[in-house]
PDB file of N, CA, C and O in Angstrom:
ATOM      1  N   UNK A   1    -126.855  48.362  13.742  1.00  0.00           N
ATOM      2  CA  UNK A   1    -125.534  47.805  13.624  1.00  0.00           C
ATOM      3  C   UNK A   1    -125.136  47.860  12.155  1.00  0.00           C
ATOM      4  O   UNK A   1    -125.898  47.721  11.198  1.00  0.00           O
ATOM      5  N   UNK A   2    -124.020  48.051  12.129  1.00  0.00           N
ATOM      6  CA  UNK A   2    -123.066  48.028  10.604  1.00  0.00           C
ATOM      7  C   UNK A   2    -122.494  46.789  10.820  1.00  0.00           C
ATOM      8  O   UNK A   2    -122.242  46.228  11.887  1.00  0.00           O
ATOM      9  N   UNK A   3    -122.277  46.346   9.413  1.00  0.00           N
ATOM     10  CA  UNK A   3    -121.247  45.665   9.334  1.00  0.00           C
ATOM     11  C   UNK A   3    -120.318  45.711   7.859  1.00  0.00           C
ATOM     12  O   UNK A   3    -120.914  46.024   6.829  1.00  0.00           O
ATOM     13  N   UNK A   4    -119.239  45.475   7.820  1.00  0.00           N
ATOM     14  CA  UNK A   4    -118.225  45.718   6.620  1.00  0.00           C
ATOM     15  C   UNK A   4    -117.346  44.522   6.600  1.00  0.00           C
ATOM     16  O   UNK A   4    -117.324  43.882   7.651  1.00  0.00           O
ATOM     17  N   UNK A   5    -116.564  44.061   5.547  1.00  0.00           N
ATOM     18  CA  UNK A   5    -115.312  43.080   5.327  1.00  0.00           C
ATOM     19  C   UNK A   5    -114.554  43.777   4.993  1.00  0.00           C
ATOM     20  O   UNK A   5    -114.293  44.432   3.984  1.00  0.00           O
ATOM     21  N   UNK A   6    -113.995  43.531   6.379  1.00  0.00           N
ATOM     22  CA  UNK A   6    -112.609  44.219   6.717  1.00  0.00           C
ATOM     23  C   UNK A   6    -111.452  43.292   7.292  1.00  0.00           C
ATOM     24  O   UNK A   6    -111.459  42.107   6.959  1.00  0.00           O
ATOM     25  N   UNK A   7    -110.689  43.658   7.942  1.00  0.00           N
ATOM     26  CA  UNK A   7    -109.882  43.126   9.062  1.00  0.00           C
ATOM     27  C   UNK A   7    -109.501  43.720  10.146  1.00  0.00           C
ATOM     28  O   UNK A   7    -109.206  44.909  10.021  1.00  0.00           O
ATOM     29  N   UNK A   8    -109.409  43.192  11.303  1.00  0.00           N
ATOM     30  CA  UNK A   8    -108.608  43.657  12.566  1.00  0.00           C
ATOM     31  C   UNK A   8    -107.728  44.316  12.287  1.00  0.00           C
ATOM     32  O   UNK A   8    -107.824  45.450  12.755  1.00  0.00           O
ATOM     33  N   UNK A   9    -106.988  44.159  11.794  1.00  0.00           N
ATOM     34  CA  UNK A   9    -105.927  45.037  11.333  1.00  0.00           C
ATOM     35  C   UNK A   9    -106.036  46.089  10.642  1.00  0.00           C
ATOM     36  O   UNK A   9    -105.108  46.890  10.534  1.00  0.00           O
ATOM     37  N   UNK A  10    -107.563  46.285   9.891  1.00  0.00           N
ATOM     38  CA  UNK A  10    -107.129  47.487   8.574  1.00  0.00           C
ATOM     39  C   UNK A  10    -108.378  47.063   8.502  1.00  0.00           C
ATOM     40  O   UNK A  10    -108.695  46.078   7.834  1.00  0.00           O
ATOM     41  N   UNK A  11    -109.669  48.169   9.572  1.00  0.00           N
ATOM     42  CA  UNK A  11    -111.023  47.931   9.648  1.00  0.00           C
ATOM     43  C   UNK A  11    -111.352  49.026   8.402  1.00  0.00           C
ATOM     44  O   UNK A  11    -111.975  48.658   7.406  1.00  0.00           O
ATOM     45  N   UNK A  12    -110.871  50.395   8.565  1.00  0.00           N
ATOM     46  CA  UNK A  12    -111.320  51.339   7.374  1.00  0.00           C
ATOM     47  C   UNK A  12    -112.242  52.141   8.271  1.00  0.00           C
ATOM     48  O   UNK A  12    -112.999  52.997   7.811  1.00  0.00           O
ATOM     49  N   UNK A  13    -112.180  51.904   9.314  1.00  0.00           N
ATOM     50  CA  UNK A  13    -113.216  53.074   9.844  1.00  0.00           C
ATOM     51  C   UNK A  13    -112.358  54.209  10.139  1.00  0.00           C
ATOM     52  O   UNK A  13    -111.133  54.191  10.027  1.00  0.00           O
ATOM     53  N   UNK A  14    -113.161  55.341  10.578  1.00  0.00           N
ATOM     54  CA  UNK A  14    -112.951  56.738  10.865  1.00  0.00           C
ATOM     55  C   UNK A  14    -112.215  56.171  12.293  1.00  0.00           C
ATOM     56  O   UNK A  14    -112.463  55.212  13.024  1.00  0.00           O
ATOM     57  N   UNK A  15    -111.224  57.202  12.319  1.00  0.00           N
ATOM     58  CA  UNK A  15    -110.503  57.110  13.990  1.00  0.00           C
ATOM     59  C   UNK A  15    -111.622  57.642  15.202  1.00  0.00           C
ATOM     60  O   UNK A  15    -112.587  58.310  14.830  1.00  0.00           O
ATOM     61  N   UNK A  16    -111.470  57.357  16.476  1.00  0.00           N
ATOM     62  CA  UNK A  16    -112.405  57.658  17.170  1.00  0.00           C
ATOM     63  C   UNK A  16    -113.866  57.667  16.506  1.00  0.00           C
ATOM     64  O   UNK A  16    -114.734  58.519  16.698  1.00  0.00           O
ATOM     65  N   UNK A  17    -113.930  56.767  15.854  1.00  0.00           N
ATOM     66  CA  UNK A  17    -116.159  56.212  15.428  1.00  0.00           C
ATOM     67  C   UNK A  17    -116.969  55.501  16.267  1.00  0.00           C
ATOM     68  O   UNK A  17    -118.161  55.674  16.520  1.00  0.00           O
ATOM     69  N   UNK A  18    -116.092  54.568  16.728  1.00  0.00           N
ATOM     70  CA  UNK A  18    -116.797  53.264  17.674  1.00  0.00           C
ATOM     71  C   UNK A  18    -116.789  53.463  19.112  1.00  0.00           C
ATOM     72  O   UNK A  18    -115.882  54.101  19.647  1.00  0.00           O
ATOM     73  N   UNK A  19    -117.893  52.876  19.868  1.00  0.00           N
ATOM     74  CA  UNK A  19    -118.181  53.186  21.202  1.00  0.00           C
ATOM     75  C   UNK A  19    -117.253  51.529  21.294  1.00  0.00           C
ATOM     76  O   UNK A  19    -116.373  51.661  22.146  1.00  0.00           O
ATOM     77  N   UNK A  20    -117.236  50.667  20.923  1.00  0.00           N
ATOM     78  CA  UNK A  20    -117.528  49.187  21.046  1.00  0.00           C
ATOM     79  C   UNK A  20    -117.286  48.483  20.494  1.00  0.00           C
ATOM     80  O   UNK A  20    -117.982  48.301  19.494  1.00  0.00           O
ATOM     81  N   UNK A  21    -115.766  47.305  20.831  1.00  0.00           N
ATOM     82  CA  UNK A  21    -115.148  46.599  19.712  1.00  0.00           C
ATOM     83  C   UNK A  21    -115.636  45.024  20.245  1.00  0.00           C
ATOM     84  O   UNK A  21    -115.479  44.532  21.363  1.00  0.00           O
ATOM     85  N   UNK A  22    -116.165  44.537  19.252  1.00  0.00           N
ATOM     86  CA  UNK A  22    -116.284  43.096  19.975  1.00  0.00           C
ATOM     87  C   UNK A  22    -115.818  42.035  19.139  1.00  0.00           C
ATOM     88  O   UNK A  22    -116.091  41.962  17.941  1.00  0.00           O
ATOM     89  N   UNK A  23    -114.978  41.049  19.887  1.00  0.00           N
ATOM     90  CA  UNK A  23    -114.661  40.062  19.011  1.00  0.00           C
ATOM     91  C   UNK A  23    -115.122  38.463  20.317  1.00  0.00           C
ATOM     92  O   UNK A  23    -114.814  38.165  21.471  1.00  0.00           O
ATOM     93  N   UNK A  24    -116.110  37.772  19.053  1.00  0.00           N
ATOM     94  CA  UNK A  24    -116.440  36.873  19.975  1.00  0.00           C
ATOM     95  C   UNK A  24    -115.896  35.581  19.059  1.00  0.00           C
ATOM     96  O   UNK A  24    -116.217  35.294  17.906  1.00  0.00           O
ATOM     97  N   UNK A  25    -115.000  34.922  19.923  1.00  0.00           N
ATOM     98  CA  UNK A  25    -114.189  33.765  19.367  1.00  0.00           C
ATOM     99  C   UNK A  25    -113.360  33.690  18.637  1.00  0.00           C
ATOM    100  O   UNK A  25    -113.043  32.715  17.956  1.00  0.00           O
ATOM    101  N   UNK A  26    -112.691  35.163  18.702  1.00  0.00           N
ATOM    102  CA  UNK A  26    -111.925  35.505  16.832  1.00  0.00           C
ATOM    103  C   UNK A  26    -110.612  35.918  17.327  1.00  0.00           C
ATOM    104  O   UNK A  26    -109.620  35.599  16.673  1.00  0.00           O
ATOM    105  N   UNK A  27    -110.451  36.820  18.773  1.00  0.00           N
ATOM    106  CA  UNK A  27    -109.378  37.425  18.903  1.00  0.00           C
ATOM    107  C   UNK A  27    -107.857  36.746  18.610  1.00  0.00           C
ATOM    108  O   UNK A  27    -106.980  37.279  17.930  1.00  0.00           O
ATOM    109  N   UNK A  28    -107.767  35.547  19.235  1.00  0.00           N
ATOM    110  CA  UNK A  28    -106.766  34.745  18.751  1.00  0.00           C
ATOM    111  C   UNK A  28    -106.048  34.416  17.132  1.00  0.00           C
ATOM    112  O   UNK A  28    -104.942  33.943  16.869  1.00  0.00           O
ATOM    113  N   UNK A  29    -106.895  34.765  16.427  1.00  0.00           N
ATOM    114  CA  UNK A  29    -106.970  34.785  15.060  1.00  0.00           C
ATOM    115  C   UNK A  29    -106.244  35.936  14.647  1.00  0.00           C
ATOM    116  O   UNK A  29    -105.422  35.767  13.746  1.00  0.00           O
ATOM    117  N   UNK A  30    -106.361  36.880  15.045  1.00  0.00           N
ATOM    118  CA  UNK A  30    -105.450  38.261  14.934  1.00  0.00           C
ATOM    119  C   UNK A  30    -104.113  38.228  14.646  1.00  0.00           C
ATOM    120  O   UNK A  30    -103.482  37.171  14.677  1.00  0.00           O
ATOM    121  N   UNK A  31    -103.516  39.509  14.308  1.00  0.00           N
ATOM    122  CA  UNK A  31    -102.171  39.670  14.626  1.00  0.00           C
ATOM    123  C   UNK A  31    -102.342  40.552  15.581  1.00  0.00           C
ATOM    124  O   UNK A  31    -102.797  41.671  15.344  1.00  0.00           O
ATOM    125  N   UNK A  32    -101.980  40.131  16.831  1.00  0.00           N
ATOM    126  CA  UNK A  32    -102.259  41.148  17.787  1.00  0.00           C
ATOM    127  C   UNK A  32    -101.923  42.564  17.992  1.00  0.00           C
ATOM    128  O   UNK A  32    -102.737  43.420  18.337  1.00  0.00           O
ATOM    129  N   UNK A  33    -100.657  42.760  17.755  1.00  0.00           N
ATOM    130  CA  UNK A  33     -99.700  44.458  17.618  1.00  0.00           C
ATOM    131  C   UNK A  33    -100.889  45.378  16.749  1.00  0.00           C
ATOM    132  O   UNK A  33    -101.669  46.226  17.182  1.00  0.00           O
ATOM    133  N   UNK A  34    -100.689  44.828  15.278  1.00  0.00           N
ATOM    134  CA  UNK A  34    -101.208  45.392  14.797  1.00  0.00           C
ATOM    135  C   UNK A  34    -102.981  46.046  14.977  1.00  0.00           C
ATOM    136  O   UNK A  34    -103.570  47.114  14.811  1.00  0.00           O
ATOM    137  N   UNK A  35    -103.335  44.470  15.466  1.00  0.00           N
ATOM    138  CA  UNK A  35    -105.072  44.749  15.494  1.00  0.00           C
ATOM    139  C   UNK A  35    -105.569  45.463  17.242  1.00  0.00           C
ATOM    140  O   UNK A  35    -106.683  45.712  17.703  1.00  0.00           O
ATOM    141  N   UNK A  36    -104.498  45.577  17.700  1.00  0.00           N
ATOM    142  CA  UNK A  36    -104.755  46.531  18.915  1.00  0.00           C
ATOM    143  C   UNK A  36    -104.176  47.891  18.904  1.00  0.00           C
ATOM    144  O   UNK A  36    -104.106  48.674  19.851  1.00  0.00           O
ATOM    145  N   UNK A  37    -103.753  48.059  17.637  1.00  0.00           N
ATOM    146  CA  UNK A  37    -103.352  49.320  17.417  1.00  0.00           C
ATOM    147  C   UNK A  37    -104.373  50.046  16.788  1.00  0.00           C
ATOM    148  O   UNK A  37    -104.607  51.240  16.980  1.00  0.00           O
ATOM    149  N   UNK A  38    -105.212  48.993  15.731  1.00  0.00           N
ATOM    150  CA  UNK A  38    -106.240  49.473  14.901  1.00  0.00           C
ATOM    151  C   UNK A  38    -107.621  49.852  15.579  1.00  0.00           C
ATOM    152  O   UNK A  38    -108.508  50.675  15.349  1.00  0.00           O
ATOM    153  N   UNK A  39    -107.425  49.028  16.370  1.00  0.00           N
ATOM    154  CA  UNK A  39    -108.628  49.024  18.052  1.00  0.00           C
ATOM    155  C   UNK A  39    -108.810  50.220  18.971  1.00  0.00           C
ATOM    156  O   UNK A  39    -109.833  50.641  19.511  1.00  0.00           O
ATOM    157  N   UNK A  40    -107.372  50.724  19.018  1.00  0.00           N
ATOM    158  CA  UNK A  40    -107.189  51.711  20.054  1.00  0.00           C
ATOM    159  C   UNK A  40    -107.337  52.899  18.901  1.00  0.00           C
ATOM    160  O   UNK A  40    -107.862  53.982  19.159  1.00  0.00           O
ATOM    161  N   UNK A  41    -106.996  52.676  18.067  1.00  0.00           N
ATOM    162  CA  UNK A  41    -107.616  53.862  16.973  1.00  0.00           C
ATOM    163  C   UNK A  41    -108.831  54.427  16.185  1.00  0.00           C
ATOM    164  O   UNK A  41    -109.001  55.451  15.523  1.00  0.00           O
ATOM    165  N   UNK A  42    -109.590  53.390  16.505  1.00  0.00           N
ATOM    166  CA  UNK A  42    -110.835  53.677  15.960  1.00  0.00           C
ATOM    167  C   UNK A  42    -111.966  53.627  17.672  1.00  0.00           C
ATOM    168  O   UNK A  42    -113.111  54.071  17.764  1.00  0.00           O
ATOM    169  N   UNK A  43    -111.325  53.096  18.556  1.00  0.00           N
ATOM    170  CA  UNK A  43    -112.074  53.890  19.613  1.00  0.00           C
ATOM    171  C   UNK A  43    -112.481  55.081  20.531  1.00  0.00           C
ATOM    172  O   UNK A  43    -111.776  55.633  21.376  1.00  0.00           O
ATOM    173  N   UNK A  44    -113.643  55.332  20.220  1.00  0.00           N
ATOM    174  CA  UNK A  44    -113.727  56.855  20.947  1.00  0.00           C
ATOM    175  C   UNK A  44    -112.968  56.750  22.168  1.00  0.00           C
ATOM    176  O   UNK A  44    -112.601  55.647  22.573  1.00  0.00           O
ATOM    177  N   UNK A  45    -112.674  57.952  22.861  1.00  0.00           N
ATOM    178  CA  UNK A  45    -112.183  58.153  24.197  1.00  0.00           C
ATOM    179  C   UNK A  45    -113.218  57.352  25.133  1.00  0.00           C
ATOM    180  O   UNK A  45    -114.403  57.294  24.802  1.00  0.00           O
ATOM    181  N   UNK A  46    -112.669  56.625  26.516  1.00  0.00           N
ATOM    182  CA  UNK A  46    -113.919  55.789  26.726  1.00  0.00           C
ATOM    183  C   UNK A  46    -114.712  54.960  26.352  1.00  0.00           C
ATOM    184  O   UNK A  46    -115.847  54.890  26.825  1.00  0.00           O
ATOM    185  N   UNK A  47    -114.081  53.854  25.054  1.00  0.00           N
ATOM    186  CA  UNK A  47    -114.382  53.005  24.342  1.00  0.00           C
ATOM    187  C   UNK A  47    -114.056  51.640  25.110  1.00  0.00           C
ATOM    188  O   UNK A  47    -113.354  51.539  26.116  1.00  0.00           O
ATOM    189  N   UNK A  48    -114.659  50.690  24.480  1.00  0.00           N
ATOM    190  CA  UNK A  48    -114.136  49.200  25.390  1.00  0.00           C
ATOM    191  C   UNK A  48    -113.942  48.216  24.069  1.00  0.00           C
ATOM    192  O   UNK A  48    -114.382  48.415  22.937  1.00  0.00           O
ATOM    193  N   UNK A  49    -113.278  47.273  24.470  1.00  0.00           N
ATOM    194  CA  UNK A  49    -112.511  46.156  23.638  1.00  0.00           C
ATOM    195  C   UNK A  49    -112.880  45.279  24.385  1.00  0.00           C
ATOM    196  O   UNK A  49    -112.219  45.039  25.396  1.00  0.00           O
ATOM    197  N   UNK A  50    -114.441  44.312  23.982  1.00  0.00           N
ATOM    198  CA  UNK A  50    -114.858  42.940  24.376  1.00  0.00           C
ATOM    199  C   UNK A  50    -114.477  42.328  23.432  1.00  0.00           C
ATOM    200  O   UNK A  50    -114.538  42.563  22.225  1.00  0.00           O
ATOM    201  N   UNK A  51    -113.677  40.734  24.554  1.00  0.00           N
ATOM    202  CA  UNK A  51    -113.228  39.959  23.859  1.00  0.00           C
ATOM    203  C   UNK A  51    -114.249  38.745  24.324  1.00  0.00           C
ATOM    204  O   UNK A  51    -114.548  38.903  25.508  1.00  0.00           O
ATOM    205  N   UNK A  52    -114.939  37.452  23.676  1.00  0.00           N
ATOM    206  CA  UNK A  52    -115.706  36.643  24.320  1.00  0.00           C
ATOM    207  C   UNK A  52    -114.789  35.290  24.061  1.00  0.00           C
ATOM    208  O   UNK A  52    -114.141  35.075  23.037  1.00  0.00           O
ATOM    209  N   UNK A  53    -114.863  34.564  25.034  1.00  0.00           N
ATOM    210  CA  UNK A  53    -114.351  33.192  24.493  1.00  0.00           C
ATOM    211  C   UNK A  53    -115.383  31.999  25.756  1.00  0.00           C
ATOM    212  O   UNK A  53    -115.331  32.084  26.983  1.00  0.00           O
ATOM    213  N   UNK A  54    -116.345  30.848  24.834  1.00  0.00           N
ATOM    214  CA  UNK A  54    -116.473  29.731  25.502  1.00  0.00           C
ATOM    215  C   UNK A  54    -115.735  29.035  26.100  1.00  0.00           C
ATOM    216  O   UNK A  54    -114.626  28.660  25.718  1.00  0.00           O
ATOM    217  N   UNK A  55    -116.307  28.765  27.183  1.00  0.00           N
ATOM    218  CA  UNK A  55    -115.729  28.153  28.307  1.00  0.00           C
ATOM    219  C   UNK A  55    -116.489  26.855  28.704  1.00  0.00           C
ATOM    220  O   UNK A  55    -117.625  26.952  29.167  1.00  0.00           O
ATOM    221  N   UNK A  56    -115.815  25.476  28.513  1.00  0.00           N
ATOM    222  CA  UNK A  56    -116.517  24.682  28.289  1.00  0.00           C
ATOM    223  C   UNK A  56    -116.573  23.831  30.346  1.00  0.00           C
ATOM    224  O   UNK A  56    -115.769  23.818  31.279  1.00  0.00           O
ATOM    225  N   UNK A  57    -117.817  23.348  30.155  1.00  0.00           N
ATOM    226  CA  UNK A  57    -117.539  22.454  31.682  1.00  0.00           C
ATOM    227  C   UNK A  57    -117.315  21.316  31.506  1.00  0.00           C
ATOM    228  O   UNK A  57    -118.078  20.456  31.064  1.00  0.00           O
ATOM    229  N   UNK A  58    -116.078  21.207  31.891  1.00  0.00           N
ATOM    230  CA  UNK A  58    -114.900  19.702  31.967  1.00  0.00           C
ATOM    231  C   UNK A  58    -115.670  18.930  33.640  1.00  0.00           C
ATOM    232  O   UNK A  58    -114.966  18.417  34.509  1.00  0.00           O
ATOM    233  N   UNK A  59    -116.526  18.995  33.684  1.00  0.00           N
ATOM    234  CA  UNK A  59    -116.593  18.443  35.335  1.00  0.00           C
ATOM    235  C   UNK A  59    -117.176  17.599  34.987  1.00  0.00           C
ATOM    236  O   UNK A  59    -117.404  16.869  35.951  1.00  0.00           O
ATOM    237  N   UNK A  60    -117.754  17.082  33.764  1.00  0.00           N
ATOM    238  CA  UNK A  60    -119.074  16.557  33.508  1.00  0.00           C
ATOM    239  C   UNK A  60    -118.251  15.320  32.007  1.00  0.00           C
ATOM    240  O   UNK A  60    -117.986  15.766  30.891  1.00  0.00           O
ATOM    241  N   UNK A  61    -118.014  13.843  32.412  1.00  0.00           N
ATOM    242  CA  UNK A  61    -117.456  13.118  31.712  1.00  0.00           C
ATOM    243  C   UNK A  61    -117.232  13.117  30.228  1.00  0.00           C
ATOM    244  O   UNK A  61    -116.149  13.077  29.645  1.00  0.00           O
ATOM    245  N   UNK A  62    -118.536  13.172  29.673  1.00  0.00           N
ATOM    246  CA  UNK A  62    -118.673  13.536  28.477  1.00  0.00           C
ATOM    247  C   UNK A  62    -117.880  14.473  27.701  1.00  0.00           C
ATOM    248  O   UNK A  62    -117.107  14.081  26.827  1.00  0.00           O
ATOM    249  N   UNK A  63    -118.055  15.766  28.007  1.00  0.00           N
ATOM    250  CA  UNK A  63    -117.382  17.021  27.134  1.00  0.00           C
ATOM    251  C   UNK A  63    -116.189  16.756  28.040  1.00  0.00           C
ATOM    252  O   UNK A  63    -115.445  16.674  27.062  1.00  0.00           O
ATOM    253  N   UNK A  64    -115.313  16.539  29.118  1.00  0.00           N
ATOM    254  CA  UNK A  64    -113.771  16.216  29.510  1.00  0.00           C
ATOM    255  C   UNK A  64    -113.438  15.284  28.499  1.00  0.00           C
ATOM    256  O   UNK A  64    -112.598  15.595  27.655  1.00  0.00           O
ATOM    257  N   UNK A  65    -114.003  14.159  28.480  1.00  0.00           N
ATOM    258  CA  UNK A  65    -113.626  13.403  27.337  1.00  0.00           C
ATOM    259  C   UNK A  65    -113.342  14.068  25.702  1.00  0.00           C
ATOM    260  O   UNK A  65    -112.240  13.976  25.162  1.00  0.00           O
ATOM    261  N   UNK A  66    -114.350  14.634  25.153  1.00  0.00           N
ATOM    262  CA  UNK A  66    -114.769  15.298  24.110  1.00  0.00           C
ATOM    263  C   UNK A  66    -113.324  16.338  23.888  1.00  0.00           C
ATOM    264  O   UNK A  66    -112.464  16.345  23.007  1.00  0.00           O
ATOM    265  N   UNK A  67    -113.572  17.383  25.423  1.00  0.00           N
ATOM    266  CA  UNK A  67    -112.109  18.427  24.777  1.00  0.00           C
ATOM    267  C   UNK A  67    -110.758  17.744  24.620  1.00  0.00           C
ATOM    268  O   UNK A  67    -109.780  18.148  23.991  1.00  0.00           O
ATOM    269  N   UNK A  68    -110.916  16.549  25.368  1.00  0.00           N
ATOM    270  CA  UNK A  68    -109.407  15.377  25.757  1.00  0.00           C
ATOM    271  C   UNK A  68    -109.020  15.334  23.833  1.00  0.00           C
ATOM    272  O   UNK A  68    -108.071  15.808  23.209  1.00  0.00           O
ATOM    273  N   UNK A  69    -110.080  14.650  23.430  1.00  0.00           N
ATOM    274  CA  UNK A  69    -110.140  14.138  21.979  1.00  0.00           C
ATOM    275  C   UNK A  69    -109.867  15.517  21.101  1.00  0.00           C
ATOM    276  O   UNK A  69    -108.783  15.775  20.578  1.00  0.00           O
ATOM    277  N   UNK A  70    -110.801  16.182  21.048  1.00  0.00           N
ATOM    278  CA  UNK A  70    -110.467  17.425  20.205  1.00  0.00           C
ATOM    279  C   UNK A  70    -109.103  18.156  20.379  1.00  0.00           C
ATOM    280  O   UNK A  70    -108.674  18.814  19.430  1.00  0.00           O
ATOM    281  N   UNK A  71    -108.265  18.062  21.764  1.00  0.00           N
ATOM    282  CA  UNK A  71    -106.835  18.197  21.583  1.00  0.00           C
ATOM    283  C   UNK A  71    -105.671  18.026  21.248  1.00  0.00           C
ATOM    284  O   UNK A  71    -104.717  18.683  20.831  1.00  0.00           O
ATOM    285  N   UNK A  72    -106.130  16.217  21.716  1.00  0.00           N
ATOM    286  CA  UNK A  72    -105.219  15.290  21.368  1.00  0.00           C
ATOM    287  C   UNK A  72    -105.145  15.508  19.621  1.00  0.00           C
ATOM    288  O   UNK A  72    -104.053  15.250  19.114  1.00  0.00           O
ATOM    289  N   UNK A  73    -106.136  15.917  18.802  1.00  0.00           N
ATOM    290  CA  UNK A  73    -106.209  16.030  16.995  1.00  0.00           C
ATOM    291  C   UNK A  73    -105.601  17.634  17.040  1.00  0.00           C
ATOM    292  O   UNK A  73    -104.943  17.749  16.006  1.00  0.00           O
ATOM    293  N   UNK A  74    -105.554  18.818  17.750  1.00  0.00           N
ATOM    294  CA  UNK A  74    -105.716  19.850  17.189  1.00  0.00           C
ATOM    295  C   UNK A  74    -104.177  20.291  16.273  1.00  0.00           C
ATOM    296  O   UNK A  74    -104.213  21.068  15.319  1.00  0.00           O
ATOM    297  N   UNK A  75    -103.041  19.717  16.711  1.00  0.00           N
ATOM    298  CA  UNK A  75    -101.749  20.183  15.920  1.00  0.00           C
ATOM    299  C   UNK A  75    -101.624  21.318  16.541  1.00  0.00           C
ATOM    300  O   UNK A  75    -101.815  21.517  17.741  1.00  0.00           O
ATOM    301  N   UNK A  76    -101.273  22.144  15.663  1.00  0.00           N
ATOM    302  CA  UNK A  76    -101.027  23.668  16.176  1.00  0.00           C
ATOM    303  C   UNK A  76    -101.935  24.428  16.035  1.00  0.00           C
ATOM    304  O   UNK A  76    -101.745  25.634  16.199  1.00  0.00           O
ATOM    305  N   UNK A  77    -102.971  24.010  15.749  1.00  0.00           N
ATOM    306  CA  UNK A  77    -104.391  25.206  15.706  1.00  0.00           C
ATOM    307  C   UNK A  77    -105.246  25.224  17.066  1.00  0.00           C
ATOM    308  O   UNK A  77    -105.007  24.402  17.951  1.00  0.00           O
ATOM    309  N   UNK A  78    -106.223  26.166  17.193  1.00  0.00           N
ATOM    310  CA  UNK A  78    -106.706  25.962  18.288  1.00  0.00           C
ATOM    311  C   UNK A  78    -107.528  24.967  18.630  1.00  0.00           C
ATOM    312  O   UNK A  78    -108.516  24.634  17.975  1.00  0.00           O
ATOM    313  N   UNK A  79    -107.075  24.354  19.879  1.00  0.00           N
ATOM    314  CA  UNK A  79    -107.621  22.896  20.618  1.00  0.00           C
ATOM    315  C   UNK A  79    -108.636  22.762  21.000  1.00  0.00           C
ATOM    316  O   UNK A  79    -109.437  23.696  21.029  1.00  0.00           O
ATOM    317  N   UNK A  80    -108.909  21.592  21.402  1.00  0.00           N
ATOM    318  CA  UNK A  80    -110.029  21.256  22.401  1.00  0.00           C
ATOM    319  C   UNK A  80    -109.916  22.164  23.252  1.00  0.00           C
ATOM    320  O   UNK A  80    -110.977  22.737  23.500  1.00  0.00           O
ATOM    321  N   UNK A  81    -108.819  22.600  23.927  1.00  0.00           N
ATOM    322  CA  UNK A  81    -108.420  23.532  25.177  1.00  0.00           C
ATOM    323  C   UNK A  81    -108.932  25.075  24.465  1.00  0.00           C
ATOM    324  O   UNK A  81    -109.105  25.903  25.359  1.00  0.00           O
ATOM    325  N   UNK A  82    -109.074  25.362  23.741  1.00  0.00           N
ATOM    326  CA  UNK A  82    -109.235  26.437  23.077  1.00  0.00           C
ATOM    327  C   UNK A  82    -107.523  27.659  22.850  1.00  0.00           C
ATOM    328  O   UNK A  82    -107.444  28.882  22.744  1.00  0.00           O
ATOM    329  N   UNK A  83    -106.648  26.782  22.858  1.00  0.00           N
ATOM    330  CA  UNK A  83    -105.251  26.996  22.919  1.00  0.00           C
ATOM    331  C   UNK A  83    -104.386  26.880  21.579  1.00  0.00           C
ATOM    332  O   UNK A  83    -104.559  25.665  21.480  1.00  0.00           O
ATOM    333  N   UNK A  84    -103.756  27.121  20.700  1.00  0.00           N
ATOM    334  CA  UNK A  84    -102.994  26.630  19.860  1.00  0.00           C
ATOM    335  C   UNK A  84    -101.784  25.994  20.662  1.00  0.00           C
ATOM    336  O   UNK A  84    -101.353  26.494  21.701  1.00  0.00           O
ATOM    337  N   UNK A  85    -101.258  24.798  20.057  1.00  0.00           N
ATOM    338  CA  UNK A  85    -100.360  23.857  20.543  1.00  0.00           C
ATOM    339  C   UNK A  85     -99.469  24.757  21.082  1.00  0.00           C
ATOM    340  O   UNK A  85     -99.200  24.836  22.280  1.00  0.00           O
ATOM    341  N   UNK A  86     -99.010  25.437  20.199  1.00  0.00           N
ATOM    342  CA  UNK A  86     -97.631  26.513  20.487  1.00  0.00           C
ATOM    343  C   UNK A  86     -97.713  27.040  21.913  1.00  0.00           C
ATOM    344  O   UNK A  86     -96.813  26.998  22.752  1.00  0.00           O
ATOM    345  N   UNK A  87     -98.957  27.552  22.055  1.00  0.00           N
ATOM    346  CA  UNK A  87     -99.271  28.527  23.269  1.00  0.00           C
ATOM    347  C   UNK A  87     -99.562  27.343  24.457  1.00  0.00           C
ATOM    348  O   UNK A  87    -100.056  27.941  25.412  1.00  0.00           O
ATOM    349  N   UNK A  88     -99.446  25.890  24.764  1.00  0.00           N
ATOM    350  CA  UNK A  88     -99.607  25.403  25.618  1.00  0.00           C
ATOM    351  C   UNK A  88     -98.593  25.462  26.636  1.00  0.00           C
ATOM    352  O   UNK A  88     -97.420  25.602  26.290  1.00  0.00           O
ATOM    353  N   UNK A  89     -98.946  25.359  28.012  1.00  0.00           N
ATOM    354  CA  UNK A  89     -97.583  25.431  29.071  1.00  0.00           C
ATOM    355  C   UNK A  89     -97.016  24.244  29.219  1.00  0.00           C
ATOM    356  O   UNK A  89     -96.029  24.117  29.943  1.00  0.00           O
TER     357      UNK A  89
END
């Protein structure tokens, strides 16, 4: 594995280099237009774009409580819900 400091947006790799884009917990963080343009450009033909995001279990008092709290504080950043305020329905 490589790794570089870069951005989603303006990775610096060769077009068609990567078998395999992964962003685990980050995608939201993006500017999306741009960083799926940069995505679809540096993936070989037959490339994939994993995105990962935790998924917490609310069934269970404790962490329902826990994401309740971490939302109710988040403002406009991402929540307990794993949502930015903006993006809530």
């Amino acid at each position: 594995m490589t790794t570089l400091a870069s951005t989603a947006e303006a990775t610096g790799l060769d077009a068609g280099s990567v078998d395999t884009v992964i962003a685990a917990q980050a995608f939201h963080w993006f500017d999306p237009n741009p960083a799926l343009a940069e995505i679809r450009r540096i993936l070989r033909p037959g490339g994939h774009l994993v995105c990962v995001w935790n998924v917490r279990d609310t069934s269970r008092p404790f962490m329902r409580e826990f994401t309740e709290l971490m939302g109710a504080h988040a403002g406009d950043t991402a929540g307990g819900d794993g949502m930015a305020a903006s993006n809530r329905p």
